[in-house]
C-alpha positions, 0 to 999 in steps of 0.5 A: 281762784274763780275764773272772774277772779283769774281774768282781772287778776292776769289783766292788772299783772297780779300773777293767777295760778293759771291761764284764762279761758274764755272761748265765744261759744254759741250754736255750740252751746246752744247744742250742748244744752239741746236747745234751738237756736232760734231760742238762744238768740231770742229768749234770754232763759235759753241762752242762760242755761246754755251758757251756765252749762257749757261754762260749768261742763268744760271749765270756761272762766265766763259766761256770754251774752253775745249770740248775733250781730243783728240786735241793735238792728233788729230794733231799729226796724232792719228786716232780719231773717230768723232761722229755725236753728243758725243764728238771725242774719241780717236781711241786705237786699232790704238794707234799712239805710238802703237809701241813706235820706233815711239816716234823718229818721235814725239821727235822733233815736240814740237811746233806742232800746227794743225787744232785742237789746232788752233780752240781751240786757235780760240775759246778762241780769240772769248771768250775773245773778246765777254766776255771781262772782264766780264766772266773768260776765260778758255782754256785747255790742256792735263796733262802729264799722260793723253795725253801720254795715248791718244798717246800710249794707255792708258793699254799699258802705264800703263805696261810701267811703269813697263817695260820701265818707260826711255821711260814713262818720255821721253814721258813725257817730250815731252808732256810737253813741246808740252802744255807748248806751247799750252798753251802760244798760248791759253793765248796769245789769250786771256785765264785768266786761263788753265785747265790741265786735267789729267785723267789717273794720277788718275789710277797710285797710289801715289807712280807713282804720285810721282815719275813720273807725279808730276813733269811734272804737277809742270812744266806746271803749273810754265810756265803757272804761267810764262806766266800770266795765273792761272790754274784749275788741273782737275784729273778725277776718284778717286784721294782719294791716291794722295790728298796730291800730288795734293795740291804740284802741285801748281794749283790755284784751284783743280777741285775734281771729286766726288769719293775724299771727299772734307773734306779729300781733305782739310785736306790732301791739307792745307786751301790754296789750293782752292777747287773746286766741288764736288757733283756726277754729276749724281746720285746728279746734275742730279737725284735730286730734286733742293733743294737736290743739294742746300743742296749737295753744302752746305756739300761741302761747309761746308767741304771745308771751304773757298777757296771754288767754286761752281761746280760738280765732273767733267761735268754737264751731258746733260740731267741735269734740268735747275731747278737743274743747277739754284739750284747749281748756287743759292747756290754760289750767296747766299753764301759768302766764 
């Protein structure tokens, strides 16, 4: 069974001979395969090769496109610091919608499409051709909350919640409809399935979750289910008070960052939403010895039950041992769901 064959199969409960394993890996695959980081994230061939390698050295079940949240920004003209060798960051004391009357000037440009996104789309062309049906291929975008922070700062729009939340779901709306997009191009080239990172959600509280980011998540991930695509929810950060929302989502898998048990995710999501994580990436993945993450994945495995896919609480950090990522891809190939 190939590692795309394995994750569609434990997703539509038809039994796979072991568990999936699909860790997000960057600046850890971009030093595996000696390359820059400024090249990972800026040419598509770079990120590619790093991929195929460190799926094809550890075992991975799938290959990534993701490798910064500051694409989509990027290209509609946010200032963006590039660095030689972390990932690009966004540049908030130069926020695009710094003052929000710009809004005006983005309202109408949903099917933007910059060098940035293209590469990305680029990169999952290249990962399909050269993975073909063998790995899973994954693209990514930006959820509603995450991206309106990358054009607005992310302090600033914490306030206008509270102060002009109009403007907050107007926001929303354009972004949503900017990845819907983004996404359609992503899979047309190839993506198996989309992650949605969504990491400033985790900082509103349940009640803003609900009344105000939920929705444009649903609606992302029903146009991505439209177009043929599973999706991958990844909310950075503690998401312990919006648990339950995120299992109405209707992702596929919800990727757990390591500060939300994964027994409480299970009992606030249901035994049907499929779990994802969630051993602390650095103090676990990376501090330990390889038989303290073996035995990490086996309480994570234990408190999810089945519907269950091996990988840490957010990045496999780049300074990780290989004797302790081999660890964690061990106790996926040893266990069943």
């Amino acid at each position: 069974m190939t590692g795309r064959d394995r994750t569609f199969a434990l997703l539509r409960d038809e039994g796979p001979e072991r568990l999936p394993c699909l860790p997000i890996t960057m600046q850890f695959a971009a030093d595996l395969a000696g390359i820059r980081y400024r090249d990972y994230a800026l040419n598509a061939r770079s990120l590619v090769e790093a991929q195929l390698r460190v799926a094809e050295t550890f075992g991975f079940d799938y290959v990534s496109a993701i490798s910064d949240p500051a694409r989509e920004a990027s290209d509609l003209g946010a200032a963006v610091v590039v660095h030689d060798n972390i990932p690009p960051a966004i540049d908030e004391s130069h926020a695009l919608l710094a003052d929000k009357s710009r809004f005006a000037d983005l309202s109408g440009r949903v099917e933007v499409c910059g060098p940035r996104m293209e590469d990305r789309i680029q990169a999952v062309s290249m990962l399909k051709e050269r993975a073909g049906d063998t790995l899973l291929v994954e693209g990514w975008i930006e959820g509603p909350c995450a991206e309106a922070a990358d054009l607005r700062g992310i302090n600033t729009l914490m306030l206008d919640f509270s102060d002009d939340p109009a403007f907050v779901l107007d926001l929303f709306a354009f972004v949503t409809q900017m990845e819907i997009g983004f996404a359609k191009k992503q899979i047309d080239a190839g993506a198996d399935i989309i992650g949605i990172g969504d990491a400033a959600a985790s900082l509103v509280g349940p009640a803003i979750y609900r009344e105000m980011v939920l929705r444009y998540e649903q609606e992302m991930v029903r146009a991505i289910h439209t177009m043929g695509a599973l999706v991958r929810l990844h909310i950075c950060g503690n998401t312990k008070r919006i648990l339950t929302e995120m299992g109405q989502v209707g992702a596929d898998i919800v990727d757990l960052d390591y500060y939300a048990p994964v027994g409480l995710a299970r009992e606030s999501m249901g035994p049907e939403q499929t779990l994802l994580g969630n051993i602390d990436p650095v103090r676990t993945l990376r501090d330990l010895e390889p038989d303290g993450v073996y035995d990490a994945f086996r309480a994570c495995h234990a408190a999810a039950g089945s519907k269950y896919i091996v990988g840490p609480g957010c990045e496999v950090p780049r300074d990780t041992n290989h004797d302790n990522v081999r660890a964690m891809v061990q106790y996926a190939s040893e266990h069943q769901p």
